[in-house]
mmCIF file of the N, C-alpha and C atoms, coordinates in Angstrom:
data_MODEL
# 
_entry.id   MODEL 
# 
loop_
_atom_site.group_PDB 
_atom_site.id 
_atom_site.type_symbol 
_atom_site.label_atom_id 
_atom_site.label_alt_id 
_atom_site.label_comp_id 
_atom_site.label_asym_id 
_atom_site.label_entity_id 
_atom_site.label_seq_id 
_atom_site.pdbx_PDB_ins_code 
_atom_site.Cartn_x 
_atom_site.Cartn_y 
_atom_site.Cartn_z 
_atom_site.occupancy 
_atom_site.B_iso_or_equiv 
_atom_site.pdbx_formal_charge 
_atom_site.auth_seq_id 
_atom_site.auth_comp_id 
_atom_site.auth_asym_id 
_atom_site.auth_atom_id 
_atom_site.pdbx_PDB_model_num 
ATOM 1   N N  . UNK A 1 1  ? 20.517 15.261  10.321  1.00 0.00 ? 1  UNK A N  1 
ATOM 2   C CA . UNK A 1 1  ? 20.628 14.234  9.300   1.00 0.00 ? 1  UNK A CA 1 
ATOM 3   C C  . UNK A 1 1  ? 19.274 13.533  9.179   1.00 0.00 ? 1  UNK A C  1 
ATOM 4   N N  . UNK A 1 2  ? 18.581 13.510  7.852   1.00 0.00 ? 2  UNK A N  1 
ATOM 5   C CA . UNK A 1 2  ? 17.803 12.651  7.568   1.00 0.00 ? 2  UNK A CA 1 
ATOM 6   C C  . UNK A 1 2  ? 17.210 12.448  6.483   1.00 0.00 ? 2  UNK A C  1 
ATOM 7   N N  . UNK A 1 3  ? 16.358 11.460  6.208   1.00 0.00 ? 3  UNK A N  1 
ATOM 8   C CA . UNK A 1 3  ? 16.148 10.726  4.656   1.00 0.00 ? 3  UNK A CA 1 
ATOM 9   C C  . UNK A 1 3  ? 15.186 11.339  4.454   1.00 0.00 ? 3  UNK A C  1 
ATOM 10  N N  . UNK A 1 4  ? 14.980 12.151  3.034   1.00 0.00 ? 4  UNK A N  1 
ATOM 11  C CA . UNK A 1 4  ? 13.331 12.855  2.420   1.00 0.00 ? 4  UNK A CA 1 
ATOM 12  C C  . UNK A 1 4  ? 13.492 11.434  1.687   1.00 0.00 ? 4  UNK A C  1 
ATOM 13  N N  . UNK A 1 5  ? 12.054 10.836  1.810   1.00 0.00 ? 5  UNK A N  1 
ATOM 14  C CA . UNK A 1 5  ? 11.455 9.840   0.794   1.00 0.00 ? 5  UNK A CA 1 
ATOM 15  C C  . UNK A 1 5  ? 10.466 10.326  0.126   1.00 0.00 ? 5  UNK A C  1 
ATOM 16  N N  . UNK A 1 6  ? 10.307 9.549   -0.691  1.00 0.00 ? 6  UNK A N  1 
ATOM 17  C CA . UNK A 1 6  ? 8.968  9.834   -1.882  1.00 0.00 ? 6  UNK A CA 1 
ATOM 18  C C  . UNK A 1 6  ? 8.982  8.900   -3.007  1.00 0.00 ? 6  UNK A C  1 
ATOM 19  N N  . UNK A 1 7  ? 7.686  8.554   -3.604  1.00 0.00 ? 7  UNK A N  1 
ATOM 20  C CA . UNK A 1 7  ? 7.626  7.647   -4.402  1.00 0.00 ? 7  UNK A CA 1 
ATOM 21  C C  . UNK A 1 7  ? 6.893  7.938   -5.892  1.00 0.00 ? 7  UNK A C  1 
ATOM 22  N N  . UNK A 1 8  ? 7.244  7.226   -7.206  1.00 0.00 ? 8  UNK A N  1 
ATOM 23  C CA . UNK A 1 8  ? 6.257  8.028   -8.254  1.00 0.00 ? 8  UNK A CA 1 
ATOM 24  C C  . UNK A 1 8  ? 6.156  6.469   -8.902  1.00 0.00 ? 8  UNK A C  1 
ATOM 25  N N  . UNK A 1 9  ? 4.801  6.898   -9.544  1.00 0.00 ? 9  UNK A N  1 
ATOM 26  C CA . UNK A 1 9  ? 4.478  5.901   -10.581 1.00 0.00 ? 9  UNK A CA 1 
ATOM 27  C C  . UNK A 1 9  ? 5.050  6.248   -12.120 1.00 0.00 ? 9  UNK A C  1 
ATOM 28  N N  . UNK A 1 10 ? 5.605  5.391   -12.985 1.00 0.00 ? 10 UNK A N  1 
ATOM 29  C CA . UNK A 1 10 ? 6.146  5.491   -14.191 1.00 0.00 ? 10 UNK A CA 1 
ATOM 30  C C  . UNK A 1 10 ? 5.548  4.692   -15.193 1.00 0.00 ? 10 UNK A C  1 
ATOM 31  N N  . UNK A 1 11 ? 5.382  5.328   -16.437 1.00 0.00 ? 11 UNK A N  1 
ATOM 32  C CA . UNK A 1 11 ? 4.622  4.584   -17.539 1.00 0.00 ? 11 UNK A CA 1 
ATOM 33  C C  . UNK A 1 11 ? 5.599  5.329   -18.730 1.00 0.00 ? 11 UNK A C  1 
ATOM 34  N N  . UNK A 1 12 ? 5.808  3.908   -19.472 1.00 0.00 ? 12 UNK A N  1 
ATOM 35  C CA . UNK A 1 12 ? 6.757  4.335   -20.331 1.00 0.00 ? 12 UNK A CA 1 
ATOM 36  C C  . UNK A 1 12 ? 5.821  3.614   -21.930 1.00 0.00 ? 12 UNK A C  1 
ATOM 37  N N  . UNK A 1 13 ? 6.216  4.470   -22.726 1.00 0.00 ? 13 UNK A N  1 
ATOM 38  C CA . UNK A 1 13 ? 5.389  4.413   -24.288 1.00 0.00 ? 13 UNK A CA 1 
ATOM 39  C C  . UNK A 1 13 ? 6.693  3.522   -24.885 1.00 0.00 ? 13 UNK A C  1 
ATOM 40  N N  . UNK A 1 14 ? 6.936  2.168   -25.632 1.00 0.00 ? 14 UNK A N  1 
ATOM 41  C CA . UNK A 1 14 ? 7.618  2.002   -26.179 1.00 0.00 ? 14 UNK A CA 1 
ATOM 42  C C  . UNK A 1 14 ? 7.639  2.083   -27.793 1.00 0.00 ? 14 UNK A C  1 
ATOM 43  N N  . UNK A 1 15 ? 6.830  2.485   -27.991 1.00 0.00 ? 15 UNK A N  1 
ATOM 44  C CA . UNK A 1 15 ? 5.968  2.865   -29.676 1.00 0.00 ? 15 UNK A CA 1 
ATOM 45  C C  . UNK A 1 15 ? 6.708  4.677   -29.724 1.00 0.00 ? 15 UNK A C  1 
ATOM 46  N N  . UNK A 1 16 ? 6.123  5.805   -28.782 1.00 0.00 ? 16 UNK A N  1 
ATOM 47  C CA . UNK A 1 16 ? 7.209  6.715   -29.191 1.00 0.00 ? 16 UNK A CA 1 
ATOM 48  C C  . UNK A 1 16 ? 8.744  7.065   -28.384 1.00 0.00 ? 16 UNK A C  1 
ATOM 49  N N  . UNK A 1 17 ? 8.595  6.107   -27.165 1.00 0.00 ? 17 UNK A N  1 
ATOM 50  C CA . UNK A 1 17 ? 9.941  6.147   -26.569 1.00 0.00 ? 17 UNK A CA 1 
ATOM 51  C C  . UNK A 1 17 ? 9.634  7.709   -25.190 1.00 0.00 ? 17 UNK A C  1 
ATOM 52  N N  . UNK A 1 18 ? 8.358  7.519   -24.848 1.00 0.00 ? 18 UNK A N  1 
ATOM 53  C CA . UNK A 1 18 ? 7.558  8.650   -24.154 1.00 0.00 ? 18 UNK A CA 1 
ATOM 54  C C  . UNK A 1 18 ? 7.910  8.095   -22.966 1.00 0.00 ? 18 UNK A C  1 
ATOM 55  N N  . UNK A 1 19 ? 7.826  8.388   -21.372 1.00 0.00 ? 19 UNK A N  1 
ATOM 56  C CA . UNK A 1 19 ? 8.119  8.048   -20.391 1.00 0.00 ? 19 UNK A CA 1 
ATOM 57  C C  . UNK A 1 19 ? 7.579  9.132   -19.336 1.00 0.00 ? 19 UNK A C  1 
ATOM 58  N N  . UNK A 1 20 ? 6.425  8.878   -18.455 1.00 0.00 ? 20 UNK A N  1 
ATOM 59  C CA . UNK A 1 20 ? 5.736  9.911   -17.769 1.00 0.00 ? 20 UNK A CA 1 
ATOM 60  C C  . UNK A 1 20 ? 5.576  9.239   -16.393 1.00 0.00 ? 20 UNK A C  1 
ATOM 61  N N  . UNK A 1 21 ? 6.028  10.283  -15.454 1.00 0.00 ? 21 UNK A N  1 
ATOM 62  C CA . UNK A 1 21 ? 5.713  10.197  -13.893 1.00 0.00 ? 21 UNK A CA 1 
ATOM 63  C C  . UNK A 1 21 ? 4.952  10.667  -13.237 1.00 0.00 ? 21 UNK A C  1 
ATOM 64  N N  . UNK A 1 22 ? 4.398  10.280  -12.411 1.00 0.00 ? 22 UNK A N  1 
ATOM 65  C CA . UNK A 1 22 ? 3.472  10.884  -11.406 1.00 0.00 ? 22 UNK A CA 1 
ATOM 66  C C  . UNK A 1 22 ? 3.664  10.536  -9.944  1.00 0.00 ? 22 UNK A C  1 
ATOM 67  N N  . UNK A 1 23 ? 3.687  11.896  -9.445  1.00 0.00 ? 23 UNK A N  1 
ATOM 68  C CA . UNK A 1 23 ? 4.000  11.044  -7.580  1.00 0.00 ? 23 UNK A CA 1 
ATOM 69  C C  . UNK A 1 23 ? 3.074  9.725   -7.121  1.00 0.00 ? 23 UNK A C  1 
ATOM 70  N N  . UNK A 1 24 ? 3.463  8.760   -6.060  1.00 0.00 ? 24 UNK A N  1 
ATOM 71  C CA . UNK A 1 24 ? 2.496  8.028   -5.866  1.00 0.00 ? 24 UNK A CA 1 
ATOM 72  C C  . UNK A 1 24 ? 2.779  7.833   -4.086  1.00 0.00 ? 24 UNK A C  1 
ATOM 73  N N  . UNK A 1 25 ? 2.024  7.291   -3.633  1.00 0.00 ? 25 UNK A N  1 
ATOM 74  C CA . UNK A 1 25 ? 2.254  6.971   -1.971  1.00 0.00 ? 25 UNK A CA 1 
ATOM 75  C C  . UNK A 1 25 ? 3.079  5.998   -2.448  1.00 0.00 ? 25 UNK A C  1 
ATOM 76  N N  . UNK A 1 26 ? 4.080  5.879   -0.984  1.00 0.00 ? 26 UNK A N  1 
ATOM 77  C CA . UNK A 1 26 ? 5.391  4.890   -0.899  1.00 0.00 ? 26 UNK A CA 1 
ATOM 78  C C  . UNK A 1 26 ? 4.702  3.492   -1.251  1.00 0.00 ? 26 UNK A C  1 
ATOM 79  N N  . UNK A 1 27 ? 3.682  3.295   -0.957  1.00 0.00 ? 27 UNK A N  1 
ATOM 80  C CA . UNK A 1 27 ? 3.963  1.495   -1.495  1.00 0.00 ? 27 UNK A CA 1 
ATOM 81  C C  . UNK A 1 27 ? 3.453  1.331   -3.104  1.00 0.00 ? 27 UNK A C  1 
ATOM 82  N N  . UNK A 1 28 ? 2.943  2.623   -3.387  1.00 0.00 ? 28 UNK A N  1 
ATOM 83  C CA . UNK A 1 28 ? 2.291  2.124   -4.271  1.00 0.00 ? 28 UNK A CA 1 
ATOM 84  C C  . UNK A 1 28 ? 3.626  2.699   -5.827  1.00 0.00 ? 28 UNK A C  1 
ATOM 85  N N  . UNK A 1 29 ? 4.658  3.179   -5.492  1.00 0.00 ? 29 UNK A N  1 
ATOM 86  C CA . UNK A 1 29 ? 5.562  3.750   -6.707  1.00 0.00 ? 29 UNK A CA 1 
ATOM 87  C C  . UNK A 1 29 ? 6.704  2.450   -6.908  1.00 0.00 ? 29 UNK A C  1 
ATOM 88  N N  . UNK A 1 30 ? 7.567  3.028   -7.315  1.00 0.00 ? 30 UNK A N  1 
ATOM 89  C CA . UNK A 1 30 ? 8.667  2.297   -8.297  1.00 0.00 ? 30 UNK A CA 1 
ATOM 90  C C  . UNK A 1 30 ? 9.751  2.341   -7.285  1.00 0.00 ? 30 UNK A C  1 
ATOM 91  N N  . UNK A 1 31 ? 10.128 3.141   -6.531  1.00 0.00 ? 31 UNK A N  1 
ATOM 92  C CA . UNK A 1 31 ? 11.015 2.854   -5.363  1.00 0.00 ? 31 UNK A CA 1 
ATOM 93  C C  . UNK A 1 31 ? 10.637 1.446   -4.476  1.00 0.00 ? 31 UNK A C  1 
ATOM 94  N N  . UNK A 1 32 ? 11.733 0.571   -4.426  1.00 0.00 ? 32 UNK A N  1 
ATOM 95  C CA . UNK A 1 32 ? 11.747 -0.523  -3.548  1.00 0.00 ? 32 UNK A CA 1 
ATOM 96  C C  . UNK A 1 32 ? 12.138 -0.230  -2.365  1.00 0.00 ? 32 UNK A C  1 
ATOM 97  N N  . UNK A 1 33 ? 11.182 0.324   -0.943  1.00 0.00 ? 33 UNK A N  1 
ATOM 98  C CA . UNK A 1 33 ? 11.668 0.467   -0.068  1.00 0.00 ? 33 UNK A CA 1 
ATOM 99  C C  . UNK A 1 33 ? 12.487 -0.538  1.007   1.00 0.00 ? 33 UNK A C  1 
ATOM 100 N N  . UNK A 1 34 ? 11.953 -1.886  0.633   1.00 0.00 ? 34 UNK A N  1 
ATOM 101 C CA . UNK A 1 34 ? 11.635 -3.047  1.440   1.00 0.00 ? 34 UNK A CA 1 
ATOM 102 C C  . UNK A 1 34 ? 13.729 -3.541  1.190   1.00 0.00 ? 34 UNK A C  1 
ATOM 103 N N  . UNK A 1 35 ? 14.229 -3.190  0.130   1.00 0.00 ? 35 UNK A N  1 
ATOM 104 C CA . UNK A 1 35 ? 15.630 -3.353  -0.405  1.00 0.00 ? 35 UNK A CA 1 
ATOM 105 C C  . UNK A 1 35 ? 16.272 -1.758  0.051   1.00 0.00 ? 35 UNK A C  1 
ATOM 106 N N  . UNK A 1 36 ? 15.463 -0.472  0.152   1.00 0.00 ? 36 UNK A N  1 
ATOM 107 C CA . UNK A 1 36 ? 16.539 0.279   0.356   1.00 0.00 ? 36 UNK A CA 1 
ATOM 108 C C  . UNK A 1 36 ? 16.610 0.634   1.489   1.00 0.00 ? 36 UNK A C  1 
ATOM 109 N N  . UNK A 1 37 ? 15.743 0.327   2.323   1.00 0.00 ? 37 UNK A N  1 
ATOM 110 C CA . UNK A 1 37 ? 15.575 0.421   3.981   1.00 0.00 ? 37 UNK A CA 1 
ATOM 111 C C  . UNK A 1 37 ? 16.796 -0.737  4.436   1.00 0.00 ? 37 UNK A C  1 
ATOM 112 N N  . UNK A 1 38 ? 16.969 -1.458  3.870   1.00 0.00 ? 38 UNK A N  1 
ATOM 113 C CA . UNK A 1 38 ? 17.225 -2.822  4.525   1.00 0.00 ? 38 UNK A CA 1 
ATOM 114 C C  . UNK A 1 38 ? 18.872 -2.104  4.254   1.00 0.00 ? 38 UNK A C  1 
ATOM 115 N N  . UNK A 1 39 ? 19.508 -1.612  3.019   1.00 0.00 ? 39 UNK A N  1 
ATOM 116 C CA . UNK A 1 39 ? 20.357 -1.284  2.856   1.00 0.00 ? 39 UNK A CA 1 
ATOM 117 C C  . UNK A 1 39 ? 20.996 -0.505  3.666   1.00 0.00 ? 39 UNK A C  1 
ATOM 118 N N  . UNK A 1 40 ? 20.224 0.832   3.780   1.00 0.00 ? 40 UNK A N  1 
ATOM 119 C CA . UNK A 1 40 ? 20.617 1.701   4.326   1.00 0.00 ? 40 UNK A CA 1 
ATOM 120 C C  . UNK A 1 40 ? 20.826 1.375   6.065   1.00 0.00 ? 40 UNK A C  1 
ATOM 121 N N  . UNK A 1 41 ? 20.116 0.418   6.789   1.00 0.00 ? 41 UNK A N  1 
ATOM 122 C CA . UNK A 1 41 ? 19.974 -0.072  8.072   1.00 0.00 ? 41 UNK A CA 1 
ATOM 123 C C  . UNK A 1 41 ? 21.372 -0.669  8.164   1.00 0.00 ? 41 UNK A C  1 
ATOM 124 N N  . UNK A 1 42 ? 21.604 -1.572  7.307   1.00 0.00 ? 42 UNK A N  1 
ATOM 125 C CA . UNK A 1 42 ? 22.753 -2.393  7.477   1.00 0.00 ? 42 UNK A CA 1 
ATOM 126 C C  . UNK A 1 42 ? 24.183 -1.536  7.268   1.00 0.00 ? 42 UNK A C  1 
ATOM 127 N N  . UNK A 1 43 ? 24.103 -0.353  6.578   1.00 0.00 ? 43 UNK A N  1 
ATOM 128 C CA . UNK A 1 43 ? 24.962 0.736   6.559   1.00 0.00 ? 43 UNK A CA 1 
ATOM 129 C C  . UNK A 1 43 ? 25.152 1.223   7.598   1.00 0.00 ? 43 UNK A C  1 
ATOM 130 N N  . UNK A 1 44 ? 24.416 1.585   8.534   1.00 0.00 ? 44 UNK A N  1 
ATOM 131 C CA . UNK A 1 44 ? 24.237 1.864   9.639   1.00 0.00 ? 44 UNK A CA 1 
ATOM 132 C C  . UNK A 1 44 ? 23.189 3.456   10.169  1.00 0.00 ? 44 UNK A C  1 
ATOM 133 N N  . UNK A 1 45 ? 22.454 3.667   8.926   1.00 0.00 ? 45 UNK A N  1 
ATOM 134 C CA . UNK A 1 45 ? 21.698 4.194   9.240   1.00 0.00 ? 45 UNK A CA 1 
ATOM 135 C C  . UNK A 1 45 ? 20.153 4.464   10.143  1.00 0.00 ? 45 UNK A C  1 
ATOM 136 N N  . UNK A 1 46 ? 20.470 6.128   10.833  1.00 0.00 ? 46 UNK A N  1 
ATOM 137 C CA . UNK A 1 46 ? 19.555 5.663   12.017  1.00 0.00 ? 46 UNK A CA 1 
ATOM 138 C C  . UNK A 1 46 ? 19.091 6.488   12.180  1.00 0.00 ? 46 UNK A C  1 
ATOM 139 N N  . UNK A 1 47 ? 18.646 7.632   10.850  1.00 0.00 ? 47 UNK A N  1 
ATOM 140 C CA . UNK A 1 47 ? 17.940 9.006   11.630  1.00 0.00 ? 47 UNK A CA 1 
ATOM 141 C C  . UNK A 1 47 ? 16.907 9.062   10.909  1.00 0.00 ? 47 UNK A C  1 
ATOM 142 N N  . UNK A 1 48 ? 15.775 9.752   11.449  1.00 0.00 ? 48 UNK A N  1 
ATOM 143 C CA . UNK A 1 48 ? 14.502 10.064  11.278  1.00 0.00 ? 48 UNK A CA 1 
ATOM 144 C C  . UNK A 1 48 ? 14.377 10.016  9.380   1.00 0.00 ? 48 UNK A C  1 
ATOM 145 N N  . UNK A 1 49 ? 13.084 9.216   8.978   1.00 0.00 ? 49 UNK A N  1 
ATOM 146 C CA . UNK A 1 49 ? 12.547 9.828   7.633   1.00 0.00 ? 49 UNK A CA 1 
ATOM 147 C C  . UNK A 1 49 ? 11.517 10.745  7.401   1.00 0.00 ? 49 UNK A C  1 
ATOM 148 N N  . UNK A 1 50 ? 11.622 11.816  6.611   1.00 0.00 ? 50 UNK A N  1 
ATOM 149 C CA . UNK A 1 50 ? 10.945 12.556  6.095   1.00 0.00 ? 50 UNK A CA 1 
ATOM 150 C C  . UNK A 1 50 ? 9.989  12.036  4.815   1.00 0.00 ? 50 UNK A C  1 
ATOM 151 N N  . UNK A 1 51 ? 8.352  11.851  5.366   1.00 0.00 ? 51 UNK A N  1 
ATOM 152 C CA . UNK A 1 51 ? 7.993  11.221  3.957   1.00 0.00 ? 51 UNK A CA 1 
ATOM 153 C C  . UNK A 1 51 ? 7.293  12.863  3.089   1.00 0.00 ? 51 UNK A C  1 
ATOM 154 N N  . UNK A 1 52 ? 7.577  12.562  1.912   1.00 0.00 ? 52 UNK A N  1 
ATOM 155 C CA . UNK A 1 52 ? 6.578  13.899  1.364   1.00 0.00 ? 52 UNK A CA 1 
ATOM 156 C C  . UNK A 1 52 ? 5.620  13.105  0.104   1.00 0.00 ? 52 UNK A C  1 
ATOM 157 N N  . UNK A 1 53 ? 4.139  13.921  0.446   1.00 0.00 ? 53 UNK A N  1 
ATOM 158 C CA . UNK A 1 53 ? 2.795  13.469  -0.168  1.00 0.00 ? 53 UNK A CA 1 
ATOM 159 C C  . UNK A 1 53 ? 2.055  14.693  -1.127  1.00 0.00 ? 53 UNK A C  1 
ATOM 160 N N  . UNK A 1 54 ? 1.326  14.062  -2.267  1.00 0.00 ? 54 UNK A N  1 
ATOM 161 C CA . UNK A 1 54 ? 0.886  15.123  -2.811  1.00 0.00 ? 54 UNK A CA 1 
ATOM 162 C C  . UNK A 1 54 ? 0.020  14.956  -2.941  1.00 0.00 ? 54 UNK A C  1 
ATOM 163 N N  . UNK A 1 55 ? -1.009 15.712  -2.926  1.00 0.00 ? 55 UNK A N  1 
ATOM 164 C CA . UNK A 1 55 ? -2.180 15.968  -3.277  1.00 0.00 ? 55 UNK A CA 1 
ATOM 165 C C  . UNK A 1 55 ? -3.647 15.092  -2.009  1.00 0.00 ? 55 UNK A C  1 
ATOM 166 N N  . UNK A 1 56 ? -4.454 14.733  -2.481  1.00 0.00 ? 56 UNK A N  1 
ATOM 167 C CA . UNK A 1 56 ? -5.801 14.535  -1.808  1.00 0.00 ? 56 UNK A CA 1 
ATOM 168 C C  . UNK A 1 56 ? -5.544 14.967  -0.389  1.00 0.00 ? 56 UNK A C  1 
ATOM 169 N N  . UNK A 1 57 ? -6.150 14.000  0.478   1.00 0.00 ? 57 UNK A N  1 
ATOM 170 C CA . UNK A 1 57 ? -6.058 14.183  1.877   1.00 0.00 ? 57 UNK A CA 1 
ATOM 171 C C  . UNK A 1 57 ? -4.781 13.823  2.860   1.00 0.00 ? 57 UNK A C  1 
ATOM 172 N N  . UNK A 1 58 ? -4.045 14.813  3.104   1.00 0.00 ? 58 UNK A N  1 
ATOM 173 C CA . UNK A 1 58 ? -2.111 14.906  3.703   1.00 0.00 ? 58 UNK A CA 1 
ATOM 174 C C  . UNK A 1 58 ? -2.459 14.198  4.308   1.00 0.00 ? 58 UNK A C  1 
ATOM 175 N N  . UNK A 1 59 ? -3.849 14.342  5.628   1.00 0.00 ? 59 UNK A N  1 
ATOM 176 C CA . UNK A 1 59 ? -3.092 12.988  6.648   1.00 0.00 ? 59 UNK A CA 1 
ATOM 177 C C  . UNK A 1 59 ? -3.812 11.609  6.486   1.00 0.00 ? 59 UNK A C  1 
ATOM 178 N N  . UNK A 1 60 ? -4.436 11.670  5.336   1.00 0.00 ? 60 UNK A N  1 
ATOM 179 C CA . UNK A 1 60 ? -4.558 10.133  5.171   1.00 0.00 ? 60 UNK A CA 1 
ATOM 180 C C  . UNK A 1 60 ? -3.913 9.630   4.453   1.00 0.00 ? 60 UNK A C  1 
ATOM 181 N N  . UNK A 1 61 ? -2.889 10.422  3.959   1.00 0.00 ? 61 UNK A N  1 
ATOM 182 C CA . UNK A 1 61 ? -1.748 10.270  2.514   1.00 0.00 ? 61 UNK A CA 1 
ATOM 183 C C  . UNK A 1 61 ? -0.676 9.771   3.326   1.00 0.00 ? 61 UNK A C  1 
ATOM 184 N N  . UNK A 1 62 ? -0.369 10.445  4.514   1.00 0.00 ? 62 UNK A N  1 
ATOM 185 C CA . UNK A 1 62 ? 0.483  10.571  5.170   1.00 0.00 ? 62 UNK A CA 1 
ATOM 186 C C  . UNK A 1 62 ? 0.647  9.552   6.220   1.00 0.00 ? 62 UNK A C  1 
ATOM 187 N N  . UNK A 1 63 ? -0.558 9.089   6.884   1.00 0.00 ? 63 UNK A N  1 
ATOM 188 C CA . UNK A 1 63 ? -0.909 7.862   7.884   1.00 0.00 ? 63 UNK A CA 1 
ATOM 189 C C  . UNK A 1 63 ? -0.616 6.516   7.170   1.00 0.00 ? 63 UNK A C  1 
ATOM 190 N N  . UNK A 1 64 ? -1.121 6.469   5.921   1.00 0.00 ? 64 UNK A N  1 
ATOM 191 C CA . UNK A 1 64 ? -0.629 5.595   5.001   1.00 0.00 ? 64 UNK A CA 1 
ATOM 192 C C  . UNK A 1 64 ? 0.819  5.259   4.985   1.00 0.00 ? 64 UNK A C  1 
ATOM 193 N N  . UNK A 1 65 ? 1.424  6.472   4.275   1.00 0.00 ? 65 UNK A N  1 
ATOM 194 C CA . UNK A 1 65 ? 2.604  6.174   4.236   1.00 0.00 ? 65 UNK A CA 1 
ATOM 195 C C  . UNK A 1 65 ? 3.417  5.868   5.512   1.00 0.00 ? 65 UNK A C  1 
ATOM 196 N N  . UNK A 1 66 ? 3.296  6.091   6.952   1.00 0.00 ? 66 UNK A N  1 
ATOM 197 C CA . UNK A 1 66 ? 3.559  6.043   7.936   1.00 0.00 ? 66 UNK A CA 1 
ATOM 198 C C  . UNK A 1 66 ? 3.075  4.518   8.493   1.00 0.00 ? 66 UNK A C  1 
ATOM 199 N N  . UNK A 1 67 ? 2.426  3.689   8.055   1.00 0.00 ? 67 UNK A N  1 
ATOM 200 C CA . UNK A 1 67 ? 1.730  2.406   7.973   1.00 0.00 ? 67 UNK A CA 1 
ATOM 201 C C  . UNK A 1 67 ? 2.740  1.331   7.505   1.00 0.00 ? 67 UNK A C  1 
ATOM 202 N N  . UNK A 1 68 ? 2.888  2.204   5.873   1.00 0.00 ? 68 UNK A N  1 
ATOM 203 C CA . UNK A 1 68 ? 3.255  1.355   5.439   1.00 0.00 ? 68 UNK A CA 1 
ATOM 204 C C  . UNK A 1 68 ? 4.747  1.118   5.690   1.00 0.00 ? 68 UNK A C  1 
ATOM 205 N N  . UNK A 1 69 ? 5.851  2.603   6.408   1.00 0.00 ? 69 UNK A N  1 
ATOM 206 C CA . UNK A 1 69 ? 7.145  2.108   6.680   1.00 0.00 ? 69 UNK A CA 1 
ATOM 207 C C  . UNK A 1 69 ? 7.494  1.557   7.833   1.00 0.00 ? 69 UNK A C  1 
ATOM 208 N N  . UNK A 1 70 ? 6.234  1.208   8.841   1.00 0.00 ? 70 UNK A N  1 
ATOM 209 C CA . UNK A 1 70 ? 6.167  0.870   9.924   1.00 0.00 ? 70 UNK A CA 1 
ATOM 210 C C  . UNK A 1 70 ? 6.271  -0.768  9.606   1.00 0.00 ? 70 UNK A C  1 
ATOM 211 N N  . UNK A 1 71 ? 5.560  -1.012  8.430   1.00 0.00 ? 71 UNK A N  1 
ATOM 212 C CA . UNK A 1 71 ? 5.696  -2.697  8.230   1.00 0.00 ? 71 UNK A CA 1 
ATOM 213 C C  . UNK A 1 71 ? 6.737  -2.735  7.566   1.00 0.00 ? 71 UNK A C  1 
ATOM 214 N N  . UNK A 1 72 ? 7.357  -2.237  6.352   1.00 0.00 ? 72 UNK A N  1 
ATOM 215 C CA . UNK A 1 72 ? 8.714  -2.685  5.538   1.00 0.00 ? 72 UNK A CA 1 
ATOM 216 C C  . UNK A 1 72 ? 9.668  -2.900  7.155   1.00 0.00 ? 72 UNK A C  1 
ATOM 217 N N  . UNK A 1 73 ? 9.953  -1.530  7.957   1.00 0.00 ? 73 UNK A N  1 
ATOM 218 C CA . UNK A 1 73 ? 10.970 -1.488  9.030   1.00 0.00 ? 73 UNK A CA 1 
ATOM 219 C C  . UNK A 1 73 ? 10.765 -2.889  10.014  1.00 0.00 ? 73 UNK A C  1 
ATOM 220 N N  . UNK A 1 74 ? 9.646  -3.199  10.650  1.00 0.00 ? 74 UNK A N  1 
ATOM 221 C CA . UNK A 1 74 ? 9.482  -4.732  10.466  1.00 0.00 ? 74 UNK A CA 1 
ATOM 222 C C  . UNK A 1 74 ? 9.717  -5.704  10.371  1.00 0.00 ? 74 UNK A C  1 
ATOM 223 N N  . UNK A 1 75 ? 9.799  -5.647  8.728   1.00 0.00 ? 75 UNK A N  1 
ATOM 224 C CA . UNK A 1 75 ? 10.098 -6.660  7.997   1.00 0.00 ? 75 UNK A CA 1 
ATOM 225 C C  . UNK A 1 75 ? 11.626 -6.543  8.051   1.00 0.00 ? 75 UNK A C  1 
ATOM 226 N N  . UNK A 1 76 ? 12.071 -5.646  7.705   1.00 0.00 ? 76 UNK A N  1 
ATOM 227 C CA . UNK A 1 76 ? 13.771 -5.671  7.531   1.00 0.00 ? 76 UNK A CA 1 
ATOM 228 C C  . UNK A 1 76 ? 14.009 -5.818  8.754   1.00 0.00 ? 76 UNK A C  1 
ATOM 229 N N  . UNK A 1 77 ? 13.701 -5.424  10.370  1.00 0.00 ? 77 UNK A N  1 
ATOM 230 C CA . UNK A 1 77 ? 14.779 -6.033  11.495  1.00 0.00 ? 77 UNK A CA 1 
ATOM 231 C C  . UNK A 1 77 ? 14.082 -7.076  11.785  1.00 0.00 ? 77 UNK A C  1 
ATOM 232 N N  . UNK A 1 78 ? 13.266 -7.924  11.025  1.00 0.00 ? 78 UNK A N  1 
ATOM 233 C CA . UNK A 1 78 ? 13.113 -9.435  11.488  1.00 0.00 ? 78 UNK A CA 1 
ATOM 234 C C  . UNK A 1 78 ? 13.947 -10.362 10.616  1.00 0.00 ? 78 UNK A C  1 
ATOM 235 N N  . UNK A 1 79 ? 14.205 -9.708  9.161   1.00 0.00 ? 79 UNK A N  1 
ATOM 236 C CA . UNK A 1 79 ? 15.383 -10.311 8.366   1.00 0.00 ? 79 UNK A CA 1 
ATOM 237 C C  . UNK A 1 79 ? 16.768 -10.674 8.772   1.00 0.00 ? 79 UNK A C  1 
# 
């Protein structure tokens, strides 16, 4: 059992009603981890996350993202 995460950036055209994604590192996309971590914890979830990264450099993509769920997780069991 465990969570694949991933995050994308979204830009939406309201002139033709266009709407385009692009992957992004976890802090920087449209997923609120800081609300779905907290959720899923209080559910009682407790197994390993899988983050997946695209493109430039994996393990600085990856250290990042590993940074950054180290502080949301943190933040949610000090809540």
């Amino acid at each position: 059992n465990y969570w694949h995460v991933k995050n994308y950036s979204r830009t939406e055209n309201p002139l033709t009603g266009l709407i385009t994604t692009h992957p992004a590192n976890l802090a920087e996309g449209i997923v609120n981890y800081r609300k779905a971590l907290r959720y899923a914890i209080v559910c009682g979830f407790s197994a390993p996350l899988v983050v997946e990264h695209y493109g430039g450099d994996g393990l600085a993509v990856s250290a990042a993202n590993a940074s950054y769920l180290r502080r949301v997780l943190e933040w949610v069991l000090q809540s």
